[in-house]
Every structure is written in structure tokens, then in C-alpha cells.
N, C-alpha and C positions, 0 to 999 in steps of 0.2 A: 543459299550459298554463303561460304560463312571463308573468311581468310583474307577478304579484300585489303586487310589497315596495311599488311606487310606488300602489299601487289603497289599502294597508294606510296608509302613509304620510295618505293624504289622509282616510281614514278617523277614526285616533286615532292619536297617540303608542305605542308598546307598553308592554306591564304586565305586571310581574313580582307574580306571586302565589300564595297559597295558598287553592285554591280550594273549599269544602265540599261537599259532596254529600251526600244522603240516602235515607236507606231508602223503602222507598215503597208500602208493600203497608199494607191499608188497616186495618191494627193498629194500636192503640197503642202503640207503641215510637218650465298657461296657453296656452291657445290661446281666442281668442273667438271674432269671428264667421268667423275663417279655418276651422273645420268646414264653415261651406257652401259653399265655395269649391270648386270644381273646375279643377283644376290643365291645363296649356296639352297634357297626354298624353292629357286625356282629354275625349270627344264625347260628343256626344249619343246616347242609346238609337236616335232616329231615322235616326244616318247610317248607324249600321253592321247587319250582320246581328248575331241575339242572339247567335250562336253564337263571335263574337269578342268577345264581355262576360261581363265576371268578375260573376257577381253572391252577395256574402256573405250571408246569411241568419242574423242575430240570433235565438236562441230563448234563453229561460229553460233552467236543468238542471233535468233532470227531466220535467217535464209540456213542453217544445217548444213551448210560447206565444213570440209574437211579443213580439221587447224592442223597445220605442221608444225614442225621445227620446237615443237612442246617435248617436257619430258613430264613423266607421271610417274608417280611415287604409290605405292602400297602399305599402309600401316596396321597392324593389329590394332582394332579396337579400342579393345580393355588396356593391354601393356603401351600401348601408344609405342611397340614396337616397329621401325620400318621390316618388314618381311623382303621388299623387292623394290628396284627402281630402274627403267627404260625409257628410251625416247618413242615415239610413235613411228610409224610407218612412211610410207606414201598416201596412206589411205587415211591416215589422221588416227588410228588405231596400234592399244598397247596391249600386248598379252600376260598376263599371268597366269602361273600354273599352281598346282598344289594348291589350291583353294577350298576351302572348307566350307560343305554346303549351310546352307541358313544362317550362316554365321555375319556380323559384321564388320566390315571394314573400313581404315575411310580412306578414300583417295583425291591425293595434292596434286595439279598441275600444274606445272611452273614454265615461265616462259625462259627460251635458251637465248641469253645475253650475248651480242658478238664476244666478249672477251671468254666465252665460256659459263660465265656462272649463272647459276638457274634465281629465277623469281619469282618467288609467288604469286598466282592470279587466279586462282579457283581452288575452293577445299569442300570436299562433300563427303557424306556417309552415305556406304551403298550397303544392301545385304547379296551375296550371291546364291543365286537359285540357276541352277544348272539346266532346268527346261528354257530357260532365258540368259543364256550367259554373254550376251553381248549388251551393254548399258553405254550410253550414251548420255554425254556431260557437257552441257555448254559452257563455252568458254570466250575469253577474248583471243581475236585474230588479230595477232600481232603483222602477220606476214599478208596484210588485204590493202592492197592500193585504194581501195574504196569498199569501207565498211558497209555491210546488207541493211545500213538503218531503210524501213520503209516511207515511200511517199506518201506523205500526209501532205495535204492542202487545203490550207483557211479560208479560199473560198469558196461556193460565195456566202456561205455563212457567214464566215468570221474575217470582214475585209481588214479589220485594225489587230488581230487576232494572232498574231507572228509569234510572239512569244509563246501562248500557251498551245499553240500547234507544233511548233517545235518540241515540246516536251513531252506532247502525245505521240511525235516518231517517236523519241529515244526510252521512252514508259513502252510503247508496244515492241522495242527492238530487243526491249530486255522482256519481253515475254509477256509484258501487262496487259491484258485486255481491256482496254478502255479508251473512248471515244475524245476527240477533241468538246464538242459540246456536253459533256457530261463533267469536262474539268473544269467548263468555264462555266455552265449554271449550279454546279454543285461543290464544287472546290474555291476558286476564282473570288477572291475577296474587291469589289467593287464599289467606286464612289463616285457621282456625277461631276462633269466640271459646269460650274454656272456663272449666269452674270447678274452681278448687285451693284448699283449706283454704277454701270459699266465699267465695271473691269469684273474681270473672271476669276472666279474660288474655285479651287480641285484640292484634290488627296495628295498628300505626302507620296510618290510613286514608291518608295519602300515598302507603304506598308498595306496601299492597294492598288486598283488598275484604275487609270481616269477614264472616266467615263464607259463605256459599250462597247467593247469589241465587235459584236456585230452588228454597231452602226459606222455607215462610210462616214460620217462629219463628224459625230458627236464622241469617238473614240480615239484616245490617244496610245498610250502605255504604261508597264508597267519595269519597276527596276528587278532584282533580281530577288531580293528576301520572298514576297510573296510565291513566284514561282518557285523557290525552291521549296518552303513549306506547303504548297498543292503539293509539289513531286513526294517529300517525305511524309507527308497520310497518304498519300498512297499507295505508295512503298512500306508502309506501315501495315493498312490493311490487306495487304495482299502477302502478309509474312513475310515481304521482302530482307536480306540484309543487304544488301544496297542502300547507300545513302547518298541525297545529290550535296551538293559541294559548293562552295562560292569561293569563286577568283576572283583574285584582282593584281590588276599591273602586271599580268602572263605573257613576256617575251612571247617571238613567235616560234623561239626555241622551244621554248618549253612549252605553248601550246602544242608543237609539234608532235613530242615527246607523248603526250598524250594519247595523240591521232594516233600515232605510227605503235605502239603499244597495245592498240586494236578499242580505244574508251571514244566513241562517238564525243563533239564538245558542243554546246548552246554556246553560239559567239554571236555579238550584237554588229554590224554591220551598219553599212546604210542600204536603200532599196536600188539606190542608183549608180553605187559604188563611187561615187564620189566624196569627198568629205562631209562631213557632218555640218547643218546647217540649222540656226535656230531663228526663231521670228517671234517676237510678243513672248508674252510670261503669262502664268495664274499665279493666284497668291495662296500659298499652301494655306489650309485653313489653321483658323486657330492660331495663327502667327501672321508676321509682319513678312515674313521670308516670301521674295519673287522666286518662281520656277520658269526658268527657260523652256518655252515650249520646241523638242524636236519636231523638223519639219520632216528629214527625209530617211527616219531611223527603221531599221529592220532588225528581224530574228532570222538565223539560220541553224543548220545544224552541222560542221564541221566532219565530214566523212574518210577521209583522203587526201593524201599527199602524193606527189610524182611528179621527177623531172619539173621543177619549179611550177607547179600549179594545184592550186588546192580543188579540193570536189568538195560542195557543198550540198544537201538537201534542202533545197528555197521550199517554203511553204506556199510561194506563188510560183512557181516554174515547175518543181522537181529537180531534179537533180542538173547539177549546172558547176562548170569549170573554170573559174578563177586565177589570172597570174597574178602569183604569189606577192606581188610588190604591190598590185590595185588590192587585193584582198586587205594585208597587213595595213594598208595607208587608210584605209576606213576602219578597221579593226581600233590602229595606235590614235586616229582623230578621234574617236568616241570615248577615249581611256583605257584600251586594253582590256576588255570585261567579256568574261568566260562564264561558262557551268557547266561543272558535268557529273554524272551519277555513275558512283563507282560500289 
């Protein structure tokens, strides 16, 4: 899928950050109304047989629910001429006619702004072949009080394992096949935290994960760079063009903005939804610098917005509902720190 910069664009600004992350096992430690238009190439369903109509089929990733309220654009190929442009159905489906067999196309969907104008969030090349003329394009669900990311949960593998479970929903929401345990023994960059002359040495949490994720004592967390580079090889190896993202200092406007636009977000919480709480330090290696150890820090995955309350996907629970003031005061006590892959 190729189009995302202008989708991000209309989204938010980008943000350069340092993102935290926590332990989490349950210790103490412009286009307006021209979308309806249909262009002089293309008829009515009634004149032609179906079998010479292109029809796109909008679905959500993941669970294949019907996206509305989307319009979809028709281009020639080669001229990078628009042929056609419609909004979809009820049914989350756009018709085109006069379609030329074997030939290729490529088709934009843009999401339809309250004020009217469209924006881009999905571009693809289809070719049409008329024993199959109905294609099916996923997209983001702008219009979903609670996005179809799937329940993934860290335990009891992965009791300190929040973060890189989180990632394995939103890697498998966007199509990825691959397991929580196969990002943390073969992605998951790792370094023990130890004790010399008592006190405790660990990793920079930027740049690896402390300690064992699937140990309940000996695992802490990791901040946000590492997970994003698991997420980007493997959005790599999988020809993805998806790329994850690192926020920092994200309003809960503007995380909202996200949600409600249909982009699942990795937001770092706490487990108990109270403020954030530190106890003792390690000394990052290789330096003089103390690290506050979080005691009560979690991963989630940001799903939905409604009537003041957030849906969250808990890697320990499942899915679970949040008012929006307890969400956001754990959210702003930890610094604001997001991720998401768009």
C-alpha cells in the first residue's frame, strides 16, 4: 500500500521523540462535492452488464467490515489520468464501468472530511479481469468506535512483555503474520540488568529491552526506538510500506485525531491506572547516568474513542474501557508517549 505521507500529513505534523515504555507484569516494580461526481467514462450499473464494472470493495484491516463514508477515485495507469470518482455505498462498495479488461489501474481512497474534502489514506494498483470483478482493498475505518485490532496477550509467556505484545496486535491488524514470541527471540534487542558491588547495571532502555520479558522479576522495559526498529524490519520484510512512527508530547487531541481516523496507537499507560511510580535506579552502563526504575508502567494499544471513554486492547485483560480523564492522567504522568504505524 503506497500513499500513506499525504494520509500522515493530514493527520498531525511529525514528531521527533523519546518515547517510554514500561514493565508490565502485575509487580511492583481538497476535493469537495466532486467525490460524488461521476466522470463522462463512466454509466450507469443499469446500462451495462456487471461483468464490464469494476467494483472496489472498502473493508477495515483485519476483521473485513465495510468502510463507509470513503470516496474512491479511478486513474489510468500510464496517463495518471482520473477516468472516475464516487463515494461508496452502504455496503462499503464503489462501481466503475467502462473498464478495460487486463488492463491497469490504480485506485485512491480518501477519507470524507466533515468539512467536505477528501484525504488520502489508501493508494493501490489493481489490474481488472472481468471473471473476478469485484476487488477488495483495505483500508482505514475512520467511522469504527473501536477499531478490529486483535487480542493478543503476553501471558503467560511474556509476564513483562507489554510492549512487544502490543505491537504484535497492531503488526497482525495490519495483515502481518507473526507471533509475539518470534519478535521477542528474534527481533527484540536485549540486555541483562545486574548487580556489582550492589547496585544494579542495565541497558540504556532506548536502545535495548532490560532484562527478560519472559521473566516475572528479572524483566523490566523497553522505551520506544527499539520497538519501532522490530516494527520497521518487519514491515520491511514483509514489503510492507507502512512505517511505525515515534511521538512525543501527543495532546489527547491529537492522539485522538489518530484513533478517530481509524490508525490503531501503542500508548504507554500505567498497569493500574494510576500515576506513574518510580523506586531505586540502575546505572546505564558505560556511564555515570542513574535510571529510574518504573515500578507500575504498562503497554496498550489505543482502539476507540466514545462518549468520553477510551477502548483500549490490554495485553493482560483484552479489551477494556477507560474514562477519558483516568486514561489521559496516566498517559500526561508518564510524558505523553505514543506509537503508531501508519
Amino acid at each position: 500500500m503506497t500513499g500513506n505521507i499525504n494520509f500522515i500529513q493530514k493527520l498531525l505534523l511529525p514528531f521527533t521523540c523519546i518515547v517510554i515504555l514500561f514493565g508490565c507484569s502485575s509487580k511492583e516494580h481538497t476535493i469537495n462535492n466532486e467525490s460524488q461526481k461521476v466522470f463522462s467514462k463512466q454509466m450507469s450499473t443499469n446500462e451495462l452488464d456487471v461483468k464490464d464494472s469494476l467494483t472496489i470493495h472498502t473493508v477495515e484491516f483485519s476483521s473485513k467490515n465495510n468502510v463507509k463514508n470513503v470516496s474512491v477515485a479511478l486513474f489510468d495507469f500510464e496517463s495518471g489520468e482520473k477516468i472516475a470518482t464516487t463515494t461508496v455505498n452502504s455496503e462499503g462498495k464503489a462501481i466503475f464501468n467502462m473498464v478495460e479488461p487486463d488492463q491497469p489501474y490504480e485506485v485512491v481512497i480518501y477519507k470524507i472530511e466533515v468539512t467536505g474534502e477528501l484525504s488520502e489514506q489508501t493508494r493501490d494498483t489493481i489490474v481488472f479481469n472481468p471473471d473476478h470483478p469485484t476487488l477488495t482493498i483495505e483500508t482505514f475505518n475512520a467511522n469504527s468506535d473501536n477499531l478490529a485490532v486483535p487480542v493478543v496477550k503476553q501471558n503467560p509467556e511474556l509476564p513483562n512483555g507489554c510492549e512487544i505484545t502490543s505491537l504484535t496486535a497492531i503488526l497482525n491488524y495490519y495483515g502481518i503474520e507473526i507471533d509475539k514470541m518470534t519478535l521477542t527471540k528474534e527481533y527484540l534487542p536485549t540486555s541483562p540488568v545486574t548487580v556489582k558491588d550492589k547496585k544494579l547495571y542495565g541497558p540504556d532502555p532506548n536502545i535495548a529491552y532490560a532484562g527478560d520479558p519472559s521473566k516475572k522479576y528479572d524483566g523490566y522495559y523497553v522505551f520506544a526506538e527499539p520497538i519501532i526498529e522490530v516494527a520497521n524490519q518487519v514491515l520491511f520484510e514483509n514489503n510492507s510500506n507502512f512505517k511505525a512512527l515515534n511521538l512525543s508530547n501527543v495532546s489527547r487531541e491529537e492522539l485522538l485525531s489518530y484513533v478517530n481516523s481509524g490508525v490503531p496507537v501503542l500508548a504507554w499507560t500505567t498497569i493500574d491506572w494510576k500515576k506513574a511510580r518510580t523506586f531505586g535506579h540502575w546505572i546505564i552502563e558505560d556511564t555515570n547516568k542513574k535510571h529510574p526504575i518504573f515500578m507500575n508502567l504498562h503497554a496498550v494499544v489505543v482502539t476507540g474513542y466514545a462518549d468520553g471513554k477510551v477502548t483500549v486492547m490490554n495485553p493482560l485483560v483484552g479489551y477494556e474501557t477507560i474514562d477519558e480523564k483516568v486514561f489521559f492522567s496516566t498517559y500526561e504522568s508518564l510524558g505523553s508517549h505514543a506509537v503508531v504505524i501508519l
